[in-house]
N, C-alpha and C positions, 0 to 999 in steps of 0.2 A: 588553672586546675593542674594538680598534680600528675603526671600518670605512675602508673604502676607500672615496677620493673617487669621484666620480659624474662618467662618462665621458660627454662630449658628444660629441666628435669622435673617431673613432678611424679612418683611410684608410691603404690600403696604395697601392704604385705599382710598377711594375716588376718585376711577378710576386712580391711581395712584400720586395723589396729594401729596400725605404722604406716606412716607416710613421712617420705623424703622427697626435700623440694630445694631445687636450687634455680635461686633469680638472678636475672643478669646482673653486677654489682649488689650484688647485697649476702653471697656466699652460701652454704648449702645449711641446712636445720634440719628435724626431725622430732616431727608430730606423731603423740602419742593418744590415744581417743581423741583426735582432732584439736590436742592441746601444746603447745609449745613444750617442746622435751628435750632438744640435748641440741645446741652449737656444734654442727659437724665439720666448722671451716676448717682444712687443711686437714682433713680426715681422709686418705684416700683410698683408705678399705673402703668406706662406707659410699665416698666417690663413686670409685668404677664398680662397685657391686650395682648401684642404683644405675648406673649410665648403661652395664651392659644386661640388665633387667630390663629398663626402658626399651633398648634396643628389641632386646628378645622377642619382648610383647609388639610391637608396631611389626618384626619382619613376620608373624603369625598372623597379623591381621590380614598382612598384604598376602601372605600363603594361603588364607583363606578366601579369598578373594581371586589369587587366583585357579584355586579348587574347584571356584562356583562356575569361574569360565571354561575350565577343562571337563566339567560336568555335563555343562551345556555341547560343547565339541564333540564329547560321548555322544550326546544324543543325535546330535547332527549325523554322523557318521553311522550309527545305527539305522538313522533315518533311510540313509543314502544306500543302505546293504541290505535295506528291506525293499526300495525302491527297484535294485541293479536285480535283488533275486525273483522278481516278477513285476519286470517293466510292462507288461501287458493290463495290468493292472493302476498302473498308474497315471496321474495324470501329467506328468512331464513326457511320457511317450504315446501320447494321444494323436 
């Protein structure tokens, strides 16, 4: 069995109209409605535009990600300044 080369870059754009994909040995392309559209080897506007697009989106994810932790932190910390403003009430100084 064959495998399939090993995908580094794969970017859509335009609600999915354009997608740009480059595989390991087989050089970068660029899909148009999901259909083979334009040989982008040795194109390296179209390279690093797609490489630091990629990038963009994955450090966004991870920023999101860590939004949801620092959210949670919030609350812990609210928790904790609700607990110190009426320990008599609480069940940690029971």
């Amino acid at each position: 069995m064959i495998e399939e080369p090993k995908i580094i870059i794969d970017v859509t754009a335009a609600d999915g109209k354009y997608r740009v994909i480059l595989k390991e040995g087989s050089g970068l392309h660029a899909l148009r409605h999901g259909k083979p559209w334009r040989d982008c080897c040795g194109d390296n506007l179209v390279y690093f535009l797609a490489l630091e697009l990629h990038e963009a989106r994955e450090r966004i994810e991870a920023l999101k990600n860590e939004t949801m932790t620092l959210g949670d932190a919030l609350d812990n910390c609210t928790n904790t300044i609700d607990v110190l403003k009426s320990p008599k009430d609480s069940e940690y100084f029971s």
